[in-house]
N, C-alpha and C positions, 0 to 999 in steps of 0.2 A: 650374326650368331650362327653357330652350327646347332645341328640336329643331337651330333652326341659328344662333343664338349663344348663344356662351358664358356662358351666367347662372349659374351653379351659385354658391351664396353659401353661403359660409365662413365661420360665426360664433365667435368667439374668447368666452367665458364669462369674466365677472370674477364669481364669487362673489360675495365681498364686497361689490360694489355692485350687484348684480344687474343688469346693464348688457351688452347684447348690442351688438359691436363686427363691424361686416363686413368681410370682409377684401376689398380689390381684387381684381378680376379677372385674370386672367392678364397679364402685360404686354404683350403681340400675341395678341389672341383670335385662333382659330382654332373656324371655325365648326364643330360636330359633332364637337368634341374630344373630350368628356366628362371638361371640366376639373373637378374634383373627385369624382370617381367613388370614386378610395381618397384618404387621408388619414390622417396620425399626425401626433404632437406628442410634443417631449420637450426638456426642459432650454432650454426657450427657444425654438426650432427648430419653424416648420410645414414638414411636407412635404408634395406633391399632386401626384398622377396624373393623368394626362389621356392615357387611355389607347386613342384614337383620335385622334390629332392625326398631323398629316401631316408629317413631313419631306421638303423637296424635292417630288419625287417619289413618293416614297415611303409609300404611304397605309398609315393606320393604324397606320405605328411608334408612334408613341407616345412622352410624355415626361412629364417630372417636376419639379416645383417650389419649391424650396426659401426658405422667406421666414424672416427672425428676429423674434422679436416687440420691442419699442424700452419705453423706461421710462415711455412715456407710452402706450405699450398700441397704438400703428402695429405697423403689418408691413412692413417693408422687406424688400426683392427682396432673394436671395442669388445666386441660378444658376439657370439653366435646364439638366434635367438629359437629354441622352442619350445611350446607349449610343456609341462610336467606332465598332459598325459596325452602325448602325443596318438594322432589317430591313422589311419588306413585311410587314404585316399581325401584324407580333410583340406589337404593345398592350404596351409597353412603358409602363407607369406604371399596370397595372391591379392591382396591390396594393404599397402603400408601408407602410415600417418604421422607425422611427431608435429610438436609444437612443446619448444623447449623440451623442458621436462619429462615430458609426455608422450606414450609410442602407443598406435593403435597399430594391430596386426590382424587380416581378415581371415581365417577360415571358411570358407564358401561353403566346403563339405561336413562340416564338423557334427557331432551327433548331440541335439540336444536328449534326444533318449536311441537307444542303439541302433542303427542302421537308418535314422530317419535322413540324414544328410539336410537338415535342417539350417546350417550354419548359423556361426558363432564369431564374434572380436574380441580378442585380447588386450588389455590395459596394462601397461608396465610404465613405469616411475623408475629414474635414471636418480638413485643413489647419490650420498656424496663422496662417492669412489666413481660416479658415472658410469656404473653397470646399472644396467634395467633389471626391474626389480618387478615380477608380475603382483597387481592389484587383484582383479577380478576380471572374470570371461560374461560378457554382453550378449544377452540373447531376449527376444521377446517373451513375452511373459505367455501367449501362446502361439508358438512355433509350429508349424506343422512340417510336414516332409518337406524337402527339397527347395526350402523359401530359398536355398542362399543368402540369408544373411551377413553379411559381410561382405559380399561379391565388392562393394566398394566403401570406402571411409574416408574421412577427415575429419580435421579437429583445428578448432582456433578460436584462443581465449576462454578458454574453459567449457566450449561449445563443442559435441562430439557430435557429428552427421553419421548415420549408416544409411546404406543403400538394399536392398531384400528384392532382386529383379524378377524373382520368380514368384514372391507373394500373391494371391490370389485375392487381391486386397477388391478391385473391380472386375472380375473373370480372371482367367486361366491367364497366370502368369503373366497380370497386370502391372504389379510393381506394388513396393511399397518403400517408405523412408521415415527412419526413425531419428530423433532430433533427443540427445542428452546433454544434463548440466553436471558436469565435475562442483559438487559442495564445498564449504569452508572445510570440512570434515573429511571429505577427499573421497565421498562416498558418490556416488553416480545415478542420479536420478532423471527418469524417461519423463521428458517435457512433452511431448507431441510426436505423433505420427501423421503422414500423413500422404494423396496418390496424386495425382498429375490431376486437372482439371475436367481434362477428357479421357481418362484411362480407362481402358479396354482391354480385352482378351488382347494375349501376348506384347503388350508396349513395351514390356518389360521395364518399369516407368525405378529410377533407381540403378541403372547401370553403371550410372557415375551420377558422382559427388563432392561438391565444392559447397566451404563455407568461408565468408569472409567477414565479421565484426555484426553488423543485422544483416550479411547477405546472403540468402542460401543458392545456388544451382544445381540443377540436379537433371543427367541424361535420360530419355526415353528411348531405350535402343529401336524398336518400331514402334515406333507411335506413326500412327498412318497421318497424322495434324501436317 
């Protein structure tokens, strides 16, 4: 990648033929976006952050990019994705998620009340025109400054994971992780939270985040363990 254009290259894998396909660059780079920073794939569907890209004015909101892959193994643009009220410095597209249907988008900075940088994830539901279509923005029910929420996500089978590295959940910047259930009714309800075993001042327990059917994983950036 470069510093100040957009190089970041997206390899799509064919197995079968062993054959590394690059994906195009964003469709208007923007310089010092960190267009591919995160990134998921599922049922066909690329998705990509670029999690320093400017709206307007607006530095460092951030956004997200949604491509299909085609039968002849192209990527065609779907949408360009961001928040309806985009923010100042919220790095909106710094961790992405899909499972089917489904797109989680993290805001790390996002404000759950103005200037806390609290962060927040976005839920969007892919239409049947397969444009994303925003549900609701995901935030603990009490946030305080700077948790980062959203620093990382995943989703699968109706199970959404968040990651909060900077929660204060056992000391300063212990971590925390929040576990949702998508309903019959497509509403989003927080099953559990919960910290590392031995979480401590700075583990930052929540860094990353994997869920797989009953399996959850989940990084401890320091954990001294």
């Amino acid at each position: 990648n470069s510093t100040y254009e957009q190089n970041f290259e997206i390899l799509v894998k064919d197995n079968l033929l062993d054959e590394d396909l690059i994906l195009q660059k964003a469709p208007v780079p923007h310089s010092e976006a960190s267009y591919g920073y995160a990134i998921a794939e599922s049922a066909g569907y690329v998705l990509v952050g670029a999690r320093y890209e400017n709206n307007a004015d607006l530095n460092d909101s951030g956004a997200a990019y949604l491509y299909h892959v085609q039968t002849d193994n192209q990527l065609q643009f779907v949408s360009r994705i961001v928040p309806g009220n985009p923010e100042q410095y919220a790095q909106f597209g710094c961790s992405v998620a899909i499972d089917g249907d489904y797109l989680l988008i993290g805001a790390r900075n996002a404000d759950y009340q103005a200037g806390d940088d609290a962060g927040g994830v976005y839920f969007y539901k892919l239409n049947e025109e397969a444009q994303p279509v925003f549900v609701s923005q995901l935030s603990p029910d009490n946030p305080t400054g700077s948790d980062q929420f959203g620093w990382s996500v995943d989703i699968d089978d109706g199970k959404i994971l968040v990651g909060a590295h900077y929660l204060d959940a056992n000391g300063n910047n212990s971590g925390q992780c929040f576990l949702y259930n998508i309903e019959e009714n497509g509403s989003i309800v927080e099953t559990d939270r919960f910290i590392g075993s031995d979480s401590a001042n700075w583990d930052k327990f929540g860094g990353d985040v994997s869920i797989s059917q009953n399996l959850i994983a989940v990084g401890s950036l320091e954990s001294d363990a």
